[in-house]
LUMKOL-107908 format. One record per residue: residue in one letter; z negated, x negated, y of N, C-alpha, C, O, CB in turn. Coordinates in steps of 0.1 Angstrom, whole numbers, padded with zeros to 4 digits, always signed. Atoms other than C-alpha are relative to their C-alpha. Glycine has a CB too. Layout:
BEGIN
AZXYZXYZXYZXYZXY...
//
This chain:
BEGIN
X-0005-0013-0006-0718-0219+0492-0011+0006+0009-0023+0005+0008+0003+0010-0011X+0012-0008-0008-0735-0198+0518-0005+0009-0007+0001+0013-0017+0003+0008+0011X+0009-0011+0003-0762-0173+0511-0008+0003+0010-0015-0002+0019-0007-0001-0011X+0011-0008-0013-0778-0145+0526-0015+0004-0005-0019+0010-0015+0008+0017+0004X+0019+0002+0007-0818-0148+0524-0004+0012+0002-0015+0016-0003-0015-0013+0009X+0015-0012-0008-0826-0112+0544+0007+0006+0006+0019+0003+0008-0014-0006+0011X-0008-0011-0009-0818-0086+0563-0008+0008+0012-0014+0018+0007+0005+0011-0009X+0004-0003-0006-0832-0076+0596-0001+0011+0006+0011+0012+0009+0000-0006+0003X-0007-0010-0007-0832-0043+0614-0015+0005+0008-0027+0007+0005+0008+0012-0012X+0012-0003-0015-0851-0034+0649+0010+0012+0001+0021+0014-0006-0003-0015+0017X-0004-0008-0012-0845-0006+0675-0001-0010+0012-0009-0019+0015-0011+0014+0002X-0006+0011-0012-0832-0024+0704-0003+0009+0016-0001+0002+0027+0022-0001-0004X+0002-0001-0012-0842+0000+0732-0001-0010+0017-0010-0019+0018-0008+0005-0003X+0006+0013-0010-0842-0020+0767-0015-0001+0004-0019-0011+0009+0007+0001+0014X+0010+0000-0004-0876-0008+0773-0007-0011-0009-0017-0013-0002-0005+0012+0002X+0001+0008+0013-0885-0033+0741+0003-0018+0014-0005-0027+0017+0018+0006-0016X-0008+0014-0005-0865-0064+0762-0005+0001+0015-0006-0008+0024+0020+0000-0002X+0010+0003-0014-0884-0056+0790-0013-0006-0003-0014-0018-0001-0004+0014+0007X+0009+0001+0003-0916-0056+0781-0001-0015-0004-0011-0023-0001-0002+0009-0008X+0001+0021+0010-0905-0095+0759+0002-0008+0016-0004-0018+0019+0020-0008-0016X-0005+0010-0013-0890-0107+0795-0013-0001+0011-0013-0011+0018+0015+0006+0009X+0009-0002-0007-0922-0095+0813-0014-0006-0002-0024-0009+0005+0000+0012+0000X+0014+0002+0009-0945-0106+0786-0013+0016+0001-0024+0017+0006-0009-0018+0009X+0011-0013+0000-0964-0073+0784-0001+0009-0013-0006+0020-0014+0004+0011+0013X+0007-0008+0012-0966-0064+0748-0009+0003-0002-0010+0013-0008-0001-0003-0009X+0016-0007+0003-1000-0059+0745-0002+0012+0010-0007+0023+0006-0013-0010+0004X+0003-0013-0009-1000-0035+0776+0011+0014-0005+0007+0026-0006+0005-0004+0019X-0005-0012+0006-0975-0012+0762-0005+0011-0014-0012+0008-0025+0011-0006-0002X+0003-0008+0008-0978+0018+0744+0003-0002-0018-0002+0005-0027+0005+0010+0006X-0007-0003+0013-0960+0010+0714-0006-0019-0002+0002-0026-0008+0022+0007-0001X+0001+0010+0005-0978-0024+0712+0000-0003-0015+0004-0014-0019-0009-0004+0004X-0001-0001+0017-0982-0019+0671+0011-0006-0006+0012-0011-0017+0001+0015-0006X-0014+0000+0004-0943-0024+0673+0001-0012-0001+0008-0018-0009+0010+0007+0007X-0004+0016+0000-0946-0058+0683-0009-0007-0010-0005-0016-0017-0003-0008+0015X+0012+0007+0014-0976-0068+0659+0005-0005-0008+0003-0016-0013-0009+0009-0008X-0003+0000+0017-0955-0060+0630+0009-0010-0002+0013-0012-0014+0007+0015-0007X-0005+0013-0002-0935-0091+0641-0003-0009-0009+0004-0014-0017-0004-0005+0010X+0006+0013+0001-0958-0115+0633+0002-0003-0015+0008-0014-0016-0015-0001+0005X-0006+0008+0010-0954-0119+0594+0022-0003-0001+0029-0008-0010-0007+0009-0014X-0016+0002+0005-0913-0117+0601-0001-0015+0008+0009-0021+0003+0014+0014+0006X+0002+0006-0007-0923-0146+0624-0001-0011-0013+0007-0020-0017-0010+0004+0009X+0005+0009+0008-0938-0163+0597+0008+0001-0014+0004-0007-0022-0014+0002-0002X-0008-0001+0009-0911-0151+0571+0013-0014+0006+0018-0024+0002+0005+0018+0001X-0013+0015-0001-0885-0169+0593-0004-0017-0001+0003-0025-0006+0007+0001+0017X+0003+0016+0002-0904-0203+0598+0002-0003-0014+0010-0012-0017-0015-0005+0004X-0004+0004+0014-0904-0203+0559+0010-0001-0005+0013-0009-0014-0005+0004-0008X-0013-0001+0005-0873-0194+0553+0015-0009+0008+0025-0012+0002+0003+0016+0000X-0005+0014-0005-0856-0219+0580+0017+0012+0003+0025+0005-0002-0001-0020-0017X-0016-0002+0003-0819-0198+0583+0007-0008+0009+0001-0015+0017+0007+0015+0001X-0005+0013-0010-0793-0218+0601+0011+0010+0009+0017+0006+0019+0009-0017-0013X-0012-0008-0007-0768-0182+0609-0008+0009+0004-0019+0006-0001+0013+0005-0008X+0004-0012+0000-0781-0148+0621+0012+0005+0004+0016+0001+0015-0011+0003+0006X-0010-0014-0002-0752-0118+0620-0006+0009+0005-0014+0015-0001+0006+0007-0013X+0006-0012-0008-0761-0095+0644+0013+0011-0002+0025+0009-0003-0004-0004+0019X-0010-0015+0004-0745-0060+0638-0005+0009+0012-0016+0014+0010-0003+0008-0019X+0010-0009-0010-0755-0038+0669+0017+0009+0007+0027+0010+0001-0013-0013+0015X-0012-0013-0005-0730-0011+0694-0003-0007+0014-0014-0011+0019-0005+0022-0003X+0001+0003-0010-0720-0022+0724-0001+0007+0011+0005+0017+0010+0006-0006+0001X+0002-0006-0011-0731-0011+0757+0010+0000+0012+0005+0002+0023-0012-0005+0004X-0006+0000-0011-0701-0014+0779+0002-0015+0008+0008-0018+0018-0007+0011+0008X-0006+0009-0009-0699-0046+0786+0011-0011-0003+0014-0021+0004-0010-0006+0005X-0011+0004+0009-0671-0056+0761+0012+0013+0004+0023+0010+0008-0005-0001-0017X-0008-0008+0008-0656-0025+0754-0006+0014+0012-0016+0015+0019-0004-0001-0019X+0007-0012-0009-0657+0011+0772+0013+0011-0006+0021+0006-0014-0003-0002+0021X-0004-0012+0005-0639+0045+0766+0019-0001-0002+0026+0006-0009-0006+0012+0011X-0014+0001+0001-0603+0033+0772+0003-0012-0016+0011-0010-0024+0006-0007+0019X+0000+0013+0011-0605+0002+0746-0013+0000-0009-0021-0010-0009+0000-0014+0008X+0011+0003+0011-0631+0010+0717+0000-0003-0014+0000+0006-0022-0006+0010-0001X-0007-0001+0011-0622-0008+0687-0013+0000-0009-0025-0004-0006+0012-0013-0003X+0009-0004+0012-0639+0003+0654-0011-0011-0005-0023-0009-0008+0009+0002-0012X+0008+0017+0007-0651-0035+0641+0007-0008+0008+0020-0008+0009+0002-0005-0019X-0005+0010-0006-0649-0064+0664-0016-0014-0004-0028-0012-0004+0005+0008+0019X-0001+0007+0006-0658-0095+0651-0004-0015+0013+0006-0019+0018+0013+0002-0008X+0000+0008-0007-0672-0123+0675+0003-0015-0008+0000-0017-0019-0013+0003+0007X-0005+0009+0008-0655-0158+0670+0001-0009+0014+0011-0013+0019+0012+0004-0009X-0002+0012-0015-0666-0181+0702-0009-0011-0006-0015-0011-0017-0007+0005+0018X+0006+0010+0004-0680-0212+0702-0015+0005+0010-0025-0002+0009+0009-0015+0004X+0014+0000-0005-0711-0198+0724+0001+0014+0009+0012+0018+0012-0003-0015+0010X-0002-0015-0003-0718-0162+0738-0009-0003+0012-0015-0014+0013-0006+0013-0012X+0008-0002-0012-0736-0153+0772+0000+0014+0005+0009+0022+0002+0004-0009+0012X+0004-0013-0002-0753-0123+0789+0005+0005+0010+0014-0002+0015-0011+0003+0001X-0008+0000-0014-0743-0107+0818-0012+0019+0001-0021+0025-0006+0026+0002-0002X+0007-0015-0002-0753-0072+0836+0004+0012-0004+0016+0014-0001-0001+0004+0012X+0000-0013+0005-0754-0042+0823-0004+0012+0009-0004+0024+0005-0009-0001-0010X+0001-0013-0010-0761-0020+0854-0014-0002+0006-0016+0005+0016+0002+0016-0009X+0015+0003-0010-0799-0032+0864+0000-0013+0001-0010-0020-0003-0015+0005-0005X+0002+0014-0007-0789-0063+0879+0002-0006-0009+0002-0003-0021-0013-0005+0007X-0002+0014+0010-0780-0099+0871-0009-0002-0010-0018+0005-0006-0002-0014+0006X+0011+0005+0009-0802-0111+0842+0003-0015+0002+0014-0020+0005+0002+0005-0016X+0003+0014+0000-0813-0147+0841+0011-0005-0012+0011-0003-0024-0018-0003-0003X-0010+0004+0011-0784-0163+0826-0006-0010-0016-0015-0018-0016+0012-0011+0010X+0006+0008+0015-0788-0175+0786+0013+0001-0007+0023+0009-0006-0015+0009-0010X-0017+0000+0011-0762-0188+0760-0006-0005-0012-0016-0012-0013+0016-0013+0005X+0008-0004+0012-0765-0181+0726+0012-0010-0011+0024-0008-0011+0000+0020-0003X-0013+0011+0004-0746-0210+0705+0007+0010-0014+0000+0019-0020-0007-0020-0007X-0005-0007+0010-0720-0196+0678+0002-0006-0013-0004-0017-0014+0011+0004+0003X-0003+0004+0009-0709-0202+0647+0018+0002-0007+0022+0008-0017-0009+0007-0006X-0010-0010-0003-0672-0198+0650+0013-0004-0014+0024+0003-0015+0006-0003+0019X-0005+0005+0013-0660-0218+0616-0003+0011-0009+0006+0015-0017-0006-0014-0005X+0000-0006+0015-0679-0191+0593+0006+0017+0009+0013+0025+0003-0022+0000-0012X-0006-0009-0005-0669-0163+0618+0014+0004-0004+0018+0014-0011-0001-0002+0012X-0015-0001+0005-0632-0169+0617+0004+0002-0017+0015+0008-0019+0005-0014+0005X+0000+0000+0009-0638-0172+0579-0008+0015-0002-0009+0015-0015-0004-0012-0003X+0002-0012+0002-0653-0134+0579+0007+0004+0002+0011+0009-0008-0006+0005+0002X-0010-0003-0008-0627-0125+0599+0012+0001-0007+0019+0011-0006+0000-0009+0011X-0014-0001+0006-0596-0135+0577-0003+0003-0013+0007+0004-0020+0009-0013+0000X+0002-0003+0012-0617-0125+0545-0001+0017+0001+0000+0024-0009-0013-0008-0005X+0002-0015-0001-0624-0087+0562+0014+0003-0004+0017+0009-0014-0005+0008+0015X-0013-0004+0004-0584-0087+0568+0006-0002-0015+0018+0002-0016+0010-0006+0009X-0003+0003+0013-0578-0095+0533-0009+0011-0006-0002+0016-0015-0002-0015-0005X+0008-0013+0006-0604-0068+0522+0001+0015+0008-0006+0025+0010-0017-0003+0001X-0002-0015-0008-0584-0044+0544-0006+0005+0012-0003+0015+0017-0005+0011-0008X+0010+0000-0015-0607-0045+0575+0008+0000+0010+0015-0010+0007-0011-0011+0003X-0009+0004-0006-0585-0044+0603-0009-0003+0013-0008+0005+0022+0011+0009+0000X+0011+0002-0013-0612-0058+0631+0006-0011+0009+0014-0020+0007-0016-0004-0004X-0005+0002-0013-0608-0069+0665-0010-0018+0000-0021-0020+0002-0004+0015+0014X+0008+0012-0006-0614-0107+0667-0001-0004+0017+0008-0002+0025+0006-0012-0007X+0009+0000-0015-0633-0116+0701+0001-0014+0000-0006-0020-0009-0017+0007+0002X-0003+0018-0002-0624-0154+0709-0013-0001+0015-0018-0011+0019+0023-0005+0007X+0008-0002-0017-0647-0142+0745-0010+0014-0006-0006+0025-0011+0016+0005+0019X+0012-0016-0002-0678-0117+0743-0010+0000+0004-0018-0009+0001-0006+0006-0011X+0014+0002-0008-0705-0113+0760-0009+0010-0004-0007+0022-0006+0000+0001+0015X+0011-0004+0010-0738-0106+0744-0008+0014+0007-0008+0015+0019-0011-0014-0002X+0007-0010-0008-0757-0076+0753-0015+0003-0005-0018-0002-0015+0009+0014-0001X+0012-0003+0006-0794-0061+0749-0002+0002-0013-0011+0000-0021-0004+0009+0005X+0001-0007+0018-0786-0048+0718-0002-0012-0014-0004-0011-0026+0019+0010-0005X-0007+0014+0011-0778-0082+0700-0014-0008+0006-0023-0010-0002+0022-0010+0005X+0011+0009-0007-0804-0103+0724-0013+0007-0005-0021+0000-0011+0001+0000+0018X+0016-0006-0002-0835-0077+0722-0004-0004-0015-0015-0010-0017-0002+0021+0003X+0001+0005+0014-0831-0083+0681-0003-0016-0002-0013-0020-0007+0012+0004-0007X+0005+0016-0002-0831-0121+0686-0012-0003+0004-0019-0009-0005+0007-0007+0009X+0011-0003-0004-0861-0119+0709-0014+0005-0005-0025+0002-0002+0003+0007+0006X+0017-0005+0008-0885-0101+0685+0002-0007-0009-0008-0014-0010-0005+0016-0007X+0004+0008+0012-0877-0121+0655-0002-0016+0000-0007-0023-0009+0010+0004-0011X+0005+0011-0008-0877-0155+0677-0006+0002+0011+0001+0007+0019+0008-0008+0004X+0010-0009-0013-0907-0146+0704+0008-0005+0011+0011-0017+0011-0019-0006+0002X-0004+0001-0018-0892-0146+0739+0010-0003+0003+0018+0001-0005-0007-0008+0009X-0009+0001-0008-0868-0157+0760+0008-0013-0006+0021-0013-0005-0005+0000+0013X-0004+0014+0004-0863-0194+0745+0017+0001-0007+0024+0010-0011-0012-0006-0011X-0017+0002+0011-0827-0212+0728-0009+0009-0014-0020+0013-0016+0006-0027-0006X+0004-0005+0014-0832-0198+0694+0004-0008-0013+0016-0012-0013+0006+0015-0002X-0002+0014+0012-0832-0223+0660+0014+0010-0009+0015+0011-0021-0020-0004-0013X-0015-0002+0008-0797-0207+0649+0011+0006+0010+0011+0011+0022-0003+0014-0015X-0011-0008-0007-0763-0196+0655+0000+0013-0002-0007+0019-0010+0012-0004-0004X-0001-0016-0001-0753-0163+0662+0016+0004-0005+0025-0003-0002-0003+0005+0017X-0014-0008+0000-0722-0143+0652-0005+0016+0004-0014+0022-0001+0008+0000-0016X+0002-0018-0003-0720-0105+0668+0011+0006-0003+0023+0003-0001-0003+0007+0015X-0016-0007+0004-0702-0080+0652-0008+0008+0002-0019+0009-0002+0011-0001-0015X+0002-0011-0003-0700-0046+0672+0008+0006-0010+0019+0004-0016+0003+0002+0012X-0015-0010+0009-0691-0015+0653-0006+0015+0011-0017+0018+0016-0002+0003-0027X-0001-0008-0012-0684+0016+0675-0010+0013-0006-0010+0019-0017+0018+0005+0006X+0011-0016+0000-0714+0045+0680+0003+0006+0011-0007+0010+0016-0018-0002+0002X-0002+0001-0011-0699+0054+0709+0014+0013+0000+0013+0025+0004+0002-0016+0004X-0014-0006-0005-0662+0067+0710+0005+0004-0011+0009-0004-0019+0010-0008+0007X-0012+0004+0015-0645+0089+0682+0013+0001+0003+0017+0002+0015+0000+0009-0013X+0008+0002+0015-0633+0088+0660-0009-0013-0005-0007-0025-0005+0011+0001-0011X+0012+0005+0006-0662+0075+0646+0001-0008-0013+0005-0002-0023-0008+0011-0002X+0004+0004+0018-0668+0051+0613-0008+0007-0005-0017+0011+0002-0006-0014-0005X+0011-0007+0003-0685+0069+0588-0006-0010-0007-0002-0020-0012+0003+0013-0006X+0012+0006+0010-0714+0060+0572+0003-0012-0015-0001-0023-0018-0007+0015-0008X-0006+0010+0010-0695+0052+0540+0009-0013+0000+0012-0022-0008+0007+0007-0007X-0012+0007-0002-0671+0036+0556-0012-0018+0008-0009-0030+0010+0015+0012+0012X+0008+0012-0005-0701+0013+0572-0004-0007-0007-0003-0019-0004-0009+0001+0005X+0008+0006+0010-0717+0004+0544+0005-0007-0005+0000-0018-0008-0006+0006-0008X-0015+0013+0009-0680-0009+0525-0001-0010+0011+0001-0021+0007+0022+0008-0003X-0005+0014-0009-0677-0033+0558-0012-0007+0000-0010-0020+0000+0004+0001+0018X+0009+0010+0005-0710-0047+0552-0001-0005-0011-0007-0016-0013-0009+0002+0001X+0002+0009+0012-0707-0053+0518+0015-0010-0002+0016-0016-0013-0003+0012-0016X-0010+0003-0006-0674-0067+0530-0006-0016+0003-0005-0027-0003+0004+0013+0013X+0007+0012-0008-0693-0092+0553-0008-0008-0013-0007-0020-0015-0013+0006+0014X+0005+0008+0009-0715-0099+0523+0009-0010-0006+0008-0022-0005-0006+0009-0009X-0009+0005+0006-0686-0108+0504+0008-0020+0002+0009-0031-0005+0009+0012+0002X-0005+0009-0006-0668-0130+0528-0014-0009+0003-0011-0021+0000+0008+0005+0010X+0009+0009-0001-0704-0148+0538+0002-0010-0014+0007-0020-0015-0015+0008+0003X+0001+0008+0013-0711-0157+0498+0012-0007-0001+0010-0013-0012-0002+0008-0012X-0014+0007+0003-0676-0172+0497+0004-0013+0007+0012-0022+0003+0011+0010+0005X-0002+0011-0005-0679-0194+0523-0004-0014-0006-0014-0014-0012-0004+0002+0009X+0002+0015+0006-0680-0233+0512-0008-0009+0008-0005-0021+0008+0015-0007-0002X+0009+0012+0000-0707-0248+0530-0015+0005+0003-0018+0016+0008+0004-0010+0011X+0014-0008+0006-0746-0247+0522-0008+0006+0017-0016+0002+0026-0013-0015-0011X+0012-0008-0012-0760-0222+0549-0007+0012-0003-0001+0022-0009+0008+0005+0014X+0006-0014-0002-0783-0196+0551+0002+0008+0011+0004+0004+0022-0012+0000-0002X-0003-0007-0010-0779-0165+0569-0007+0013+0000-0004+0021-0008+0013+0001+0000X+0006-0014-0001-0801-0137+0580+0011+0012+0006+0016+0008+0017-0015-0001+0010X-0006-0010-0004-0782-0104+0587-0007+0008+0006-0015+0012-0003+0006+0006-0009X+0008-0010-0010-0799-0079+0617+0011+0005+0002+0023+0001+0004-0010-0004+0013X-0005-0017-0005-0788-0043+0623-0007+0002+0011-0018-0003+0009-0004+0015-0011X+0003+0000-0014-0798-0037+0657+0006+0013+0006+0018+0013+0011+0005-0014+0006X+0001-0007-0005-0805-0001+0665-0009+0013-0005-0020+0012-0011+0009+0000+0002X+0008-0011+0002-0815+0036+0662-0018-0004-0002-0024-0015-0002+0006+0008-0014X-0005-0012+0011-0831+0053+0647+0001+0015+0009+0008+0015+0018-0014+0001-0016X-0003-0008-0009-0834+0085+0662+0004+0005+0011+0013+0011+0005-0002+0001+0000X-0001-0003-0018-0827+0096+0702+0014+0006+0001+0022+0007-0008-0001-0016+0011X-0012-0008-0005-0801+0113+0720-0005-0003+0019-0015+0003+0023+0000+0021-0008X+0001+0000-0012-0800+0102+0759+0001+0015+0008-0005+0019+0018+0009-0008+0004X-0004-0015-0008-0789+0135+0770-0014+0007-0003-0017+0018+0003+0016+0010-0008X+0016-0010+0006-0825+0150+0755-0008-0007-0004-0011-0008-0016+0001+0011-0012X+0014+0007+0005-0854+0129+0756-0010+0004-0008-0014+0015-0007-0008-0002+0011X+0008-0006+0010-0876+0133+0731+0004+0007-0014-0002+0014-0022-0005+0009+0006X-0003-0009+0012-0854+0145+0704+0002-0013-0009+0011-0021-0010+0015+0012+0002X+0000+0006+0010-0867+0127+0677-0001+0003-0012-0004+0015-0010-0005-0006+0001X+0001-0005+0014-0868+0134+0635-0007-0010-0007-0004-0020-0013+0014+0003-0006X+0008+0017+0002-0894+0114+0629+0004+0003-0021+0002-0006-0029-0029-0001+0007X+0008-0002+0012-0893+0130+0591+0013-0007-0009+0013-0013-0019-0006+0018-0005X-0019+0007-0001-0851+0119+0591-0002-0015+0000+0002-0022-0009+0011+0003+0019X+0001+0015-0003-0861+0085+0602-0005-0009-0008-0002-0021-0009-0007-0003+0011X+0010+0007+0010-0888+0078+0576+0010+0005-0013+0005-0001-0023-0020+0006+0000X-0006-0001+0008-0862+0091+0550+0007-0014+0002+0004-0023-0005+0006+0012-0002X-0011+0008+0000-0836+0068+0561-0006-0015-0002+0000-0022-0010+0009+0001+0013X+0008+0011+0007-0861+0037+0558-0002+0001-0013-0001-0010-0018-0012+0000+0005X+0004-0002+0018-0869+0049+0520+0017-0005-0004+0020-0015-0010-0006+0023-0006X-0014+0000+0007-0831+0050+0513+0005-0012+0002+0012-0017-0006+0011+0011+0005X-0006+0015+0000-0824+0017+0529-0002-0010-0005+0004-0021-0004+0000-0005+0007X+0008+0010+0013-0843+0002+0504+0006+0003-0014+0015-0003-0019-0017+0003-0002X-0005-0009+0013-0838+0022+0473+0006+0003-0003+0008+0001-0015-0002+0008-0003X-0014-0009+0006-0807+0041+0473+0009+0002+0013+0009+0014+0017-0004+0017-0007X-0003+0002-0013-0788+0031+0505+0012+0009+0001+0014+0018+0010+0002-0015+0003X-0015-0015+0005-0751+0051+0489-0008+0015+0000-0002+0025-0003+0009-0001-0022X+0004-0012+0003-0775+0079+0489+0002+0005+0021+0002+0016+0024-0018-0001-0010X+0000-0003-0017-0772+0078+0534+0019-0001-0001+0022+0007+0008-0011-0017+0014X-0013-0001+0000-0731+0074+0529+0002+0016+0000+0006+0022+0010+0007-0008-0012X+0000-0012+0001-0733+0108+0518+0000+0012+0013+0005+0023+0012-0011+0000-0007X-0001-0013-0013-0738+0127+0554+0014-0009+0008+0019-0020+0008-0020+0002+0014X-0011-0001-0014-0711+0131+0581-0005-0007+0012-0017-0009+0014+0003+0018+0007X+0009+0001-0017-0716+0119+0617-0005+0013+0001-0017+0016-0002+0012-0003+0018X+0003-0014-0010-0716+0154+0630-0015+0003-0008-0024+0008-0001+0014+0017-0003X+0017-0004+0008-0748+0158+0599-0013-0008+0008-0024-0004+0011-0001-0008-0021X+0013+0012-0007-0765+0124+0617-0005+0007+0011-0017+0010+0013+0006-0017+0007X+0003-0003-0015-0762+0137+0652-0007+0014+0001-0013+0018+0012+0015+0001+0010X+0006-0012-0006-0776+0172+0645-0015-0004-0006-0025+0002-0002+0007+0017-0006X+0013+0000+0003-0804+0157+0626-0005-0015+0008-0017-0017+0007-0001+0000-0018X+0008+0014-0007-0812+0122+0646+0008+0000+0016+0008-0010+0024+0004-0019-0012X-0004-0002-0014-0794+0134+0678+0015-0012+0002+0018-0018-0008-0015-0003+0012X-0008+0005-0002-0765+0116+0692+0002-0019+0002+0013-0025+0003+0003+0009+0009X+0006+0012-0001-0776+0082+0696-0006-0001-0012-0007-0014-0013-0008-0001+0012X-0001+0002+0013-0787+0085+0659+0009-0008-0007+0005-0015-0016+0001+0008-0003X-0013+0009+0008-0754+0069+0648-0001-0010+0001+0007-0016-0006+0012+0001+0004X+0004+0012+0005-0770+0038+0652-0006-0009-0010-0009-0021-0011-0004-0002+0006X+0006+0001+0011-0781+0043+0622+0010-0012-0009+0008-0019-0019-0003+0016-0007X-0016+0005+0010-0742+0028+0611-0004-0016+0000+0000-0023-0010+0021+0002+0010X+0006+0013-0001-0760-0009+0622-0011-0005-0014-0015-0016-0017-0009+0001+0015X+0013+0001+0007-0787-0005+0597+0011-0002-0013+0012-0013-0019-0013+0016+0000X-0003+0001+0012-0763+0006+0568+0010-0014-0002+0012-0019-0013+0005+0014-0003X-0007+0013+0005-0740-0026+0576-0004-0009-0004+0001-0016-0013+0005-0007+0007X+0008+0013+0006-0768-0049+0573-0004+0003-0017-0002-0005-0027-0016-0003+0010X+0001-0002+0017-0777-0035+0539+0011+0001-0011+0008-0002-0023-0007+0013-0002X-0011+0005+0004-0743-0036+0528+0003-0012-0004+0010-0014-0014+0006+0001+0008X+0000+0016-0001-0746-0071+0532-0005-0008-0007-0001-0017-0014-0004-0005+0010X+0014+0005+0006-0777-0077+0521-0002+0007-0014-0012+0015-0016-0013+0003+0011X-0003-0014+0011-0766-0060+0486-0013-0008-0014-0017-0019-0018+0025+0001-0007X+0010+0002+0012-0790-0055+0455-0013+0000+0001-0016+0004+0012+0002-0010-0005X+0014+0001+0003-0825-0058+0447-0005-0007+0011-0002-0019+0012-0004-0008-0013X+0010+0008-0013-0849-0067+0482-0014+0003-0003-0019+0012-0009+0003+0006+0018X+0016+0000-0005-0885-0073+0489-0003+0007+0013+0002+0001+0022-0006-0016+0003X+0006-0005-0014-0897-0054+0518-0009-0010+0004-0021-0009-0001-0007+0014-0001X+0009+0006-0003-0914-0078+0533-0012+0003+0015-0022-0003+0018+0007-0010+0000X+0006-0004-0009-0925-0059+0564+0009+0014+0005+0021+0016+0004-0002-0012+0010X-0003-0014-0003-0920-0024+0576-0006+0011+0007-0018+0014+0003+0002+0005-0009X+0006-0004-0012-0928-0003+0605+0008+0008+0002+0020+0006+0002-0003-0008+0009X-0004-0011-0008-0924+0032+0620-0007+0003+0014-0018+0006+0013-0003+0011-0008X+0010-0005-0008-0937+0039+0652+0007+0007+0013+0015+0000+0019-0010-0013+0003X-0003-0009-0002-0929+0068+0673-0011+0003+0010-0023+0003+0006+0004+0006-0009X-0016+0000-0006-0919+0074+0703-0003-0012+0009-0012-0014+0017+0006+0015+0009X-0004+0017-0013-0905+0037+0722+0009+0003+0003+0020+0002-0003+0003-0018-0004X-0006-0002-0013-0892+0050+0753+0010+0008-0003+0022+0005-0001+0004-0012+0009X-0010-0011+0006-0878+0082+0737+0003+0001-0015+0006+0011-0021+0012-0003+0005X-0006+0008+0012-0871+0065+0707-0006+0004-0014-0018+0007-0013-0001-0015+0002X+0007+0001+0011-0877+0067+0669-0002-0014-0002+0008-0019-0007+0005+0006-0012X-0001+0011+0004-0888+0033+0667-0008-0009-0013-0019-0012-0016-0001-0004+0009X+0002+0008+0012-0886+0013+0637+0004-0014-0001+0009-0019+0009+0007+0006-0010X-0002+0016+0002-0884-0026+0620+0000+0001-0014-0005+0011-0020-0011-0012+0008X+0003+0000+0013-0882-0036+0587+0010-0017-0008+0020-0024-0005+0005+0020-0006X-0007+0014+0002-0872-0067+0569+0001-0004-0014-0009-0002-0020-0007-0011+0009X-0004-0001+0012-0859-0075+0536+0002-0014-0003+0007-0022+0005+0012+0008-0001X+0000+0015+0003-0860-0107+0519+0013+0002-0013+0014+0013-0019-0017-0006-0005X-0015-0004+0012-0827-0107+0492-0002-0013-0007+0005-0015-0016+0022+0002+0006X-0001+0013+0009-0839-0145+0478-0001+0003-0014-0010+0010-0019-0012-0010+0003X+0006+0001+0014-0835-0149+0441-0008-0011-0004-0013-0011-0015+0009-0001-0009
//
């Protein structure tokens, strides 16, 4: 059966995916952020996984204000990038996994999920910049991918609680599957910001929500959107990425690495990484 070894969760800012495509981590301000890489680096070589579930919010180049579905579910045989509004990017294709996909996919609708399968999607920063730090750079990457967007964007909104049941959802349907793979799960965003108001960060919000995503994760179900956005600003709600992967990634973890560092390019930015092996 499959199992899930870990659980990943970056801030995905583009200024992050710049910096990897430029090679200029060290010149940046928030170089610390990339440092804290290096044992997840050395987490993944040991741990070998053969899937990674990216959970991140899409930027418009799937989905936009007329068509925003709640949970959508990627299920191709291979994903690719495209522009996002500052030009072509150097084309890259990200191979899939589209046997255990389709197999989340008919295990969510059976757990009540009603999500939008994606036969076609195209990958965006949010899903790539996460790949990128926990495989260094630009290269193929030693696994498949599945992306599942869930909307930060357009409400009505999923709430918190309601994030956390679709990742333990995904958990469910992963462990169920019938052939031996491992699979790391990354959340791919926040934590804090609000575009409309640079600088509105909660650093004291941000370092809670790290404590709770460890410890007592039903204890972050508990607030409203409208509670996230007055306390981690509007772009906060990317926090719903974090709580899927822990969803997922259910029960007793190792922290195996963990990082705050404040402010990346507005941003509360955080990483942190969870090992779930028994």
């Amino acid at each position: 059966m499959a199992q899930i070894i870990g659980g990943l969760s970056t801030s995905h800012v583009p200024k992050i995916g710049r910096a990897i495509a430029g090679g200029t981590q060290q010149e940046e301000p928030f170089a610390p952020f990339f440092d804290a890489f290096a044992p997840v680096h050395e987490w993944l070589d040991e741990a070998k996984p053969d899937v990674a579930i990216v959970i991140y919010n899409d930027h418009g180049l799937n989905f936009f204000l007329n068509n925003m579905p709640t949970f959508a579910v990627g299920a191709a045989h291979e994903y690719h990038n495209a522009d996002e509004g500052w030009g072509p990017p150097p084309p890259r294709t990200f191979r899939g996994a589209p046997a255990l996909s389709w197999h989340i996919v008919e295990s969510l609708v059976a757990d009540e999920f009603d999500v939008s399968t994606c036969q076609e999607l195209t990958f965006d920063h949010a899903g790539i910049t996460a790949l990128d730090l926990a495989w260094e750079g630009h290269g193929d990457k030693p696994v498949a991918v599945i992306p599942i967007v869930v909307n930060a964007v357009m409400p009505p909104l999923p709430t918190p609680k309601r994030c956390y049941s679709f990742g333990q959802a995904i958990g469910r349907a992963v462990r169920s599957f019938d052939q031996d793979l491992k699979v790391l799960v990354i959340g791919s965003g926040g934590l804090s910001h609000e575009l409309g108001e640079f600088g509105k960060i909660n650093q004291s919000f941000d370092e809670l929500c790290m404590e709770k995503i460890v410890t007592d994760p039903e204890a972050l179900t508990h607030y409203s959107n409208d509670e996230i956005v007055d306390l981690a600003g509007a772009q906060g709600l990317e926090l719903m990425t974090w709580l899927v992967m822990r969803g997922a990634v259910s029960g007793d973890v190792e922290v195996v690495k963990s990082l705050y560092f404040t402010p990346i390019s507005h941003t509360g930015g955080a990483m942190m990484l969870l090992d779930s092996r028994r």
